[in-house]
Each structure stands twice: as C-alpha cells, then as structure tokens.
C-alpha positions in Angstrom: -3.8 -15.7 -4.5 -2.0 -12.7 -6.3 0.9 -13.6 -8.6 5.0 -12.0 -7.8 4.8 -9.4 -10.2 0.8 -8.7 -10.8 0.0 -5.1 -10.8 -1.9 -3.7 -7.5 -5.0 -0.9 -7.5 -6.3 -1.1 -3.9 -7.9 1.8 -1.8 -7.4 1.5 1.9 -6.3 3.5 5.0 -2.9 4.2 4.9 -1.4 3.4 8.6 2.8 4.0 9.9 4.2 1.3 11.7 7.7 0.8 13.4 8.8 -0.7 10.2 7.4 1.7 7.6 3.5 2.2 6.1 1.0 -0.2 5.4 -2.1 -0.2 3.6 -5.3 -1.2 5.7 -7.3 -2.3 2.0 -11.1 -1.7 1.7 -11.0 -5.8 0.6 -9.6 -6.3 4.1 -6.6 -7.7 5.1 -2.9 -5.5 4.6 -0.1 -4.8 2.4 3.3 -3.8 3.4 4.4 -1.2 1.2 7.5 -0.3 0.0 8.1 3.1 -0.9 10.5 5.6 -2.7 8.6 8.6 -1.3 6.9 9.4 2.3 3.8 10.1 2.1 3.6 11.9 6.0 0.3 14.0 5.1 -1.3 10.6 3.6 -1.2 9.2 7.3 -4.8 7.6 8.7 -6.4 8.8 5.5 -8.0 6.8 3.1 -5.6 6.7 -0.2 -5.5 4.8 -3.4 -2.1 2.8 -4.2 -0.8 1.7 -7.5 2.1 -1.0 -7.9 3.6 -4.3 -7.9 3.0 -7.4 -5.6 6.4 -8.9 -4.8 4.9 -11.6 -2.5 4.4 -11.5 1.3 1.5 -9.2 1.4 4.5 -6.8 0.0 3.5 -4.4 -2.6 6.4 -2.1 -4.2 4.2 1.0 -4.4 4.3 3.7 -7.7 1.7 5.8 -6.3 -0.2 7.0 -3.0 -2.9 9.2 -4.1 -6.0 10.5 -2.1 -8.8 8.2 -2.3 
C-alpha cells in the first residue's frame, strides 16, 4: 500500500473522464490525477507521470511527459 505523501513514477495511458484524467498504469489498476495543466494532446497516449500520492488512488501530478 503506498503512503499519503510518497512520491509517484508510473507510465500508463492517460484517459479523460467526466471528472478529469486518469492514468491507466502499466502495473495495472488507476490513479486519479490532479492537475495544474491540461494535458489535451497527451489524451489515449501512453505518458509518464511524476508526483505525490494523496491517498484514494489520487496522485497530485508534477509532470505528464510522453512515455
């Protein structure tokens, strides 16, 4: 289980729901990503994201890079 506050490296698909992006993760399962930027040309590509787990499969996101 991943501690509040641990810092995040996943690669994953990157997917827009009603409620904002999530990241599909290569380890299976999803994150819920909360984001300061929109990554629009990121959408159902494979990316790499860097940040924070808050808790709830919630990850406060730094970066959204190309995989």
């Amino acid at each position: 289980m991943t501690q509040s506050g641990a810092g995040v490296d996943e690669t994953g698909r990157l997917v827009r729901d009603a409620a904002g992006f999530l990241l599909r993760r290569d380890l299976g399962g999803t994150y819920r990503l909360v984001l300061l930027r929109v990554p629009v040309d990121l959408v159902e590509k494979r990316v790499r994201v860097q940040g924070f787990y808050m808790g709830d499969d919630i990850v406060e996101a730094d970066g959204v890079a190309p995989a």
